[in-house]
C-alpha positions as CSV (number, residue, x, y, z in Angstrom):
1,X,0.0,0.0,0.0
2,X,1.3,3.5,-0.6
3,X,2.3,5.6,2.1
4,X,0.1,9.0,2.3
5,X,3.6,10.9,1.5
6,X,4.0,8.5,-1.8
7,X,0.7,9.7,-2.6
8,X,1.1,13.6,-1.9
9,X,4.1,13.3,-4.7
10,X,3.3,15.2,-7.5
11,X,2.9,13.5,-10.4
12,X,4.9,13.1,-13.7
13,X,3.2,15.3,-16.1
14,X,3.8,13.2,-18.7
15,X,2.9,10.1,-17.1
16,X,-0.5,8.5,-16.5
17,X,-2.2,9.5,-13.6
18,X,-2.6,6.0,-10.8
19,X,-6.4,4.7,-11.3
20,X,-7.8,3.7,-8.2
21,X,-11.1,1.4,-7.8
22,X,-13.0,1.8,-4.9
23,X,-14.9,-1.5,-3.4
24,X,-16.9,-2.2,-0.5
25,X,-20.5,-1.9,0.8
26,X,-22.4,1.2,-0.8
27,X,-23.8,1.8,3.3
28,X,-21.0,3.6,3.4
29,X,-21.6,6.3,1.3
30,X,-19.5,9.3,3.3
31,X,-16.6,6.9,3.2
32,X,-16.6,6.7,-0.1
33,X,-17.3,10.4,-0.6
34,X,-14.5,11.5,1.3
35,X,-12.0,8.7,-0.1
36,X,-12.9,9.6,-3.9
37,X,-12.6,13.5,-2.9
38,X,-8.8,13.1,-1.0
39,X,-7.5,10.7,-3.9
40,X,-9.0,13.3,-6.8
41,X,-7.1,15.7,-4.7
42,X,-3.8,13.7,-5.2
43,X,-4.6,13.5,-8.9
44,X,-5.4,9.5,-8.9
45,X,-8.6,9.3,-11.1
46,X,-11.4,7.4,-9.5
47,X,-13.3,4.6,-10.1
48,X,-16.3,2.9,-8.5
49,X,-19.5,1.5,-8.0
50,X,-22.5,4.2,-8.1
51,X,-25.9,3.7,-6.0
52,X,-29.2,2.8,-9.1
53,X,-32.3,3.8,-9.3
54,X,-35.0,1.5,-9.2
55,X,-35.3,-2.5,-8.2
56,X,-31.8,-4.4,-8.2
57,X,-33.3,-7.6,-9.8
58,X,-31.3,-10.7,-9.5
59,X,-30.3,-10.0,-13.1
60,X,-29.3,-6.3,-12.6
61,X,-27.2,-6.8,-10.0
62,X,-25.8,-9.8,-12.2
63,X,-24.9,-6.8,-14.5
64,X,-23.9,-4.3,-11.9
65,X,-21.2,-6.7,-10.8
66,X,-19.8,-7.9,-14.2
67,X,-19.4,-3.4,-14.4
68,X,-17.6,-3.3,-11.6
69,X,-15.0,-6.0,-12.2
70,X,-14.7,-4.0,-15.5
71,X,-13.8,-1.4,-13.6
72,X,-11.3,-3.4,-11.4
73,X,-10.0,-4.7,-15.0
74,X,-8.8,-0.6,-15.9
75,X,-7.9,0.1,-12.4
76,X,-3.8,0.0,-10.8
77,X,-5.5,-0.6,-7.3
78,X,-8.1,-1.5,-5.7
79,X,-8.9,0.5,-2.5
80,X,-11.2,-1.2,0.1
81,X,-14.1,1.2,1.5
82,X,-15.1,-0.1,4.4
83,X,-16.1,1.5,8.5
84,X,-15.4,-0.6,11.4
85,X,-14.2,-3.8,9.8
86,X,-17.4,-4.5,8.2
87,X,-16.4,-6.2,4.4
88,X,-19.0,-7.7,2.6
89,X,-18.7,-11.1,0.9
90,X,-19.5,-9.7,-2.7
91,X,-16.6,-7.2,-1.3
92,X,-14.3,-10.1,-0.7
93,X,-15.5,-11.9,-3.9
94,X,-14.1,-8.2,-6.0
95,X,-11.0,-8.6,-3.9
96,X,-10.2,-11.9,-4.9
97,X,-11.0,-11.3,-8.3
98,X,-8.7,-8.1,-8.3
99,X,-5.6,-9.9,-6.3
100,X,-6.1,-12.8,-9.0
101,X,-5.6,-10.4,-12.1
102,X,-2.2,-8.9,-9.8
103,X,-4.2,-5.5,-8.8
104,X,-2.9,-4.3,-5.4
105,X,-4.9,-4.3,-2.6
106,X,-5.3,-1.5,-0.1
107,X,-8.0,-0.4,2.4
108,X,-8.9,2.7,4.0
109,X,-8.9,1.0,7.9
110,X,-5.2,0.8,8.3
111,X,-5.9,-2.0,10.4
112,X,-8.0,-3.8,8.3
113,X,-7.0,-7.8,7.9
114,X,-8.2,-8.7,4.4
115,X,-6.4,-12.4,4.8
């Protein structure tokens, strides 16, 4: 994971900018908010998963999914969202997927034990 003082270096101009995915359990909304605001900040660009209008059939959220690990696909990282230790299993299923396509894995909860 990259220390805060990796991230506050200023980017190569000339270089593409870090893409970061954010996963974990949409409750968590303010996480999130304030996680895609400080890494914006850094110049990482952002990527995750974005409440829906509407009912989240079985089949939509078949969808919803296969768009995220598309997301995980373009991202460097993946940067677990999560408040109080609380991770998800569709969470852990998008961590395994990202660790088995050799994204790193870092969380917001320094002490967060992903196993």
């Amino acid at each position: 994971m990259p220390s805060e003082q990796d991230e506050m270096r200023q980017p190569d101009p000339a270089a593409r900018p870090r893409v970061v995915c954010l996963c974990g359990s949409l409750r968590f909304p303010h996480v999130f908010e304030a996680e895609r605001r400080r890494l914006t900040s850094l110049g990482v660009i952002v990527l995750g998963p974005e409440p829906v209008d509407g009912e989240v059939t079985p089949d939509r959220r078949a969808a919803l999914s296969e768009l995220h690990r598309r997301r995980i696909d373009l991202a460097d990282e993946v940067r677990v969202v999560s408040e109080g230790g609380y991770v998800g299993s569709a969470t852990r299923r998008e961590i395994a997927y990202a660790r088995a396509h050799g994204k790193a894995v870092s969380t917001v909860e320094p002490a967060l034990e992903l196993g």
